[in-house]
C-alpha positions, 0 to 999 in steps of 0.5 A: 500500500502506497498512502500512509493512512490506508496502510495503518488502517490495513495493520489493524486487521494485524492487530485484530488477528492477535487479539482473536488469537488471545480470545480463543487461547482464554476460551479453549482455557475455559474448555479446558479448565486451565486458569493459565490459558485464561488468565494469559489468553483474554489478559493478552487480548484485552491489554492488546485492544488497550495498547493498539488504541495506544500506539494506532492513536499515536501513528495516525496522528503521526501520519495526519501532521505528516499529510498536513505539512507535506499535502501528501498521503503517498509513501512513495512522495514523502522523504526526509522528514526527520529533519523538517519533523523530529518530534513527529519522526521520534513519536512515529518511531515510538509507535512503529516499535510498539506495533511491531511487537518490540521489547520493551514497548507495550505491543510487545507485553501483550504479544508476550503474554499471549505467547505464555499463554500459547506455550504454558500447557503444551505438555498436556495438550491434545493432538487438536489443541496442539495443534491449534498453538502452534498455529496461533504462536506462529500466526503471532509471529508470522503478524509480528513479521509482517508489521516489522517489514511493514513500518520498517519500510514506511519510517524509512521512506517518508522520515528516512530516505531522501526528500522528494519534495520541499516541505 
């Protein structure tokens, strides 16, 4: 995607993906009385919702003084602006860093637990239930990938890369 806000907008359905992904960890631990898998599973889900109406807030506004000083929505025509922007450019990076899940930022503490709770009764699981961990932590991992390469691209072009335009 080549303008800014449809590309934040399409990371939350990332994002609402580990969310799911935490719900169903807390209901499979009700189904099979493991307070664990509750307690990591809809503990994650719920600090997840909590830490992405964070760190999306933080992005769009990000991305809404971008577009307001530049008249630009699109990726491809924005450049340096780290310079032209640095508040803006350090609270994007801030932000990029929690949605992707990196220590010590609060995506990561919700993705975390969510994880705990993936891996806590692996041991005593059934073939359907192991199964279905295994997909989740790598569905969690496979999202976590995709939001790195994701924000690594977009921070690196429109705040890193070489001014297209004059700001």
């Amino acid at each position: 995607q080549q303008e800014m806000k449809r590309l934040l907008a399409y990371s939350s359905l990332e994002n609402i993906g580990i969310i799911v992904i935490g719900m169903g960890l807390g209901l499979i631990g009700i189904s099979r009385h493991d307070p664990i898998s509750i307690l990591f599973g809809f503990g994650g889900m719920l600090l997840h919702v909590w830490n992405h109406a964070i760190f999306k807030g933080l992005l769009f506004l990000g991305a809404g003084s971008v577009v307001h000083a530049t008249r630009s929505r699109q990726i491809d025509q924005l450049g340096g602006l780290t310079k032209k922007m640095p508040v803006t450019a350090a609270l994007f990076l801030i932000a990029s860093a929690a949605i992707c899940g990196l220590p010590p930022f609060n995506g990561f503490i919700s993705e975390w637990l969510i994880y705990l709770g993936l891996f806590s009764g692996i041991q005593t699981m059934t073939r359907s239930s192991l199964f279905l961990t295994i997909a989740g932590a790598v569905g969690v991992a496979f999202s976590g990938g995709l939001a790195i390469a994701c924000f690594t691209k977009v921070y690196g072009v429109v705040f890193l890369g070489e001014a297209r335009t004059d700001v």
